[in-house]
N, C-alpha and C positions, 0 to 999 in steps of 0.2 A: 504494500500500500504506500510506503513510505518512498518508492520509486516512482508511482503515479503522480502520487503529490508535486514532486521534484520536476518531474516530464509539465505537468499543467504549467508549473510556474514560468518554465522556461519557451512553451511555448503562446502563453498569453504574453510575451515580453516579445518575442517575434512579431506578434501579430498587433502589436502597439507601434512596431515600428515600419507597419505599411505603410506605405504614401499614398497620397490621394488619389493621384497617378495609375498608381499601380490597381488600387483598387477601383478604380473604374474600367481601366482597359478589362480585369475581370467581367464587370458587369456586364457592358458591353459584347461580351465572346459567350457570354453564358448561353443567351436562347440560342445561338444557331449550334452553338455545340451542343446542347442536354436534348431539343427538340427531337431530333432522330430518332432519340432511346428512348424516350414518353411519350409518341402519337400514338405507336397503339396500345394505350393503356385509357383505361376508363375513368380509375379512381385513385386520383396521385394524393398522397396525405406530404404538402411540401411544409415551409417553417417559414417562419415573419426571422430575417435574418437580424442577425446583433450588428452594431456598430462593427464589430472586427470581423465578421463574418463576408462571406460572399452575396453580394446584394443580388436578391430575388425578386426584386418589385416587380421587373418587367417581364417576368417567370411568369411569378405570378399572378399578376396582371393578362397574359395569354393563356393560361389556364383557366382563368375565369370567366372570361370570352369562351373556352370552351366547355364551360361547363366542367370540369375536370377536376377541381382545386378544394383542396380538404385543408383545413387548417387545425391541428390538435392546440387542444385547450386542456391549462393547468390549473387543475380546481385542487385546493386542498394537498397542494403538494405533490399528487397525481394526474397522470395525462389523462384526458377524456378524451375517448373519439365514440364516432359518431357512423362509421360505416367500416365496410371489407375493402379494404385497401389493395391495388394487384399492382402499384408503385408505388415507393417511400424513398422520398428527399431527406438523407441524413446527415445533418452538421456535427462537430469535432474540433477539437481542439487541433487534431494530430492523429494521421492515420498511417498505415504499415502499407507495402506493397501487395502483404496478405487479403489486406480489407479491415484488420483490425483496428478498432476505434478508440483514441482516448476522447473521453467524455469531459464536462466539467465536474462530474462527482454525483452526479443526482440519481443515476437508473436510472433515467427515465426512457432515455432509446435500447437498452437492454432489455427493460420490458417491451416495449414497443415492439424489436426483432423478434424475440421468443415469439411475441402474441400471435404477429403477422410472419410468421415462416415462411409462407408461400409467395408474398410479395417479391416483383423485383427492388432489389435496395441499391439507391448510389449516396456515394458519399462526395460532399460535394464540398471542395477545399481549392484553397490558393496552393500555389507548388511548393511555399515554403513552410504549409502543413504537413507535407509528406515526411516523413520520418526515414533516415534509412537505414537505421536497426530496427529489429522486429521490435516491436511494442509489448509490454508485458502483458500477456495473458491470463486472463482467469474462465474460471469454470463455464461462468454465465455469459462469457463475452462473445458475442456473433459474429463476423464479418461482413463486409456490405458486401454486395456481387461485385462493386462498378465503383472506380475510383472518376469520377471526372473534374479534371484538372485545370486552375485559371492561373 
């Protein structure tokens, strides 16, 4: 545990030090590269991104135009959702080239993967989340299928 902690701190300190720059050319690349791998899915459960995160607005924002866009809600400290999901948009601190994710500490997309197994999963990062030591694994930890990269 005492390694996770270590890995978060060092990579929310990377990801303080994106530029604006940078994080927009992200933004910008995001729909033409994610769309390919989400037109034919029905039911995408994506995420309202953080400040340090990869900006989804205009995700989704076409998603909503399609009718496609799920948003999970934190009631009580627990995720609520609201339908069967056959795509999940997953954020991270820092992912492996296995798919493993480090999280902020909460469970909450560990529940989420177990829940929805049969979903396709992407994890959706800047390049300089990618980790290139394997991330340390635990029992519960899922892998996403799809790393895609800004």
């Amino acid at each position: 545990m005492f390694e996770k902690t270590t890995l978060r701190v060092e990579y929310k300190k990377i990801l303080k030090c994106l530029t604006v720059k940078r994080k927009y050319e992200a933004k910008n690349n995001l729909l033409s590269t994610i769309k390919p791998l989400i037109d034919s899915y029905s039911k995408i459960l994506s995420f309202a991104s953080l400040k340090d995160e990869v900006d989804l607005s205009e995700l989704n924002t076409y998603l909503i135009a399609q009718k496609k866009l799920y948003l999970p809600k934190l009631i009580h400290n627990e995720i609520f959702l609201e339908a069967d999901y056959d795509c999940i948009l997953i954020p991270g601190l820092a992912f492996d080239t296995t798919g493993i994710r480090l999280g902020r500490g909460g469970g909450h997309y560990d529940k989420l993967l177990a829940k929805y197994a049969k979903a396709y999963t992407i994890g959706i990062l800047f390049q300089e989340q990618l980790s290139k030591a394997l991330l340390p694994k635990e029992s519960h930890d899922i892998p996403v299928q799809k790393l895609c990269i800004f």
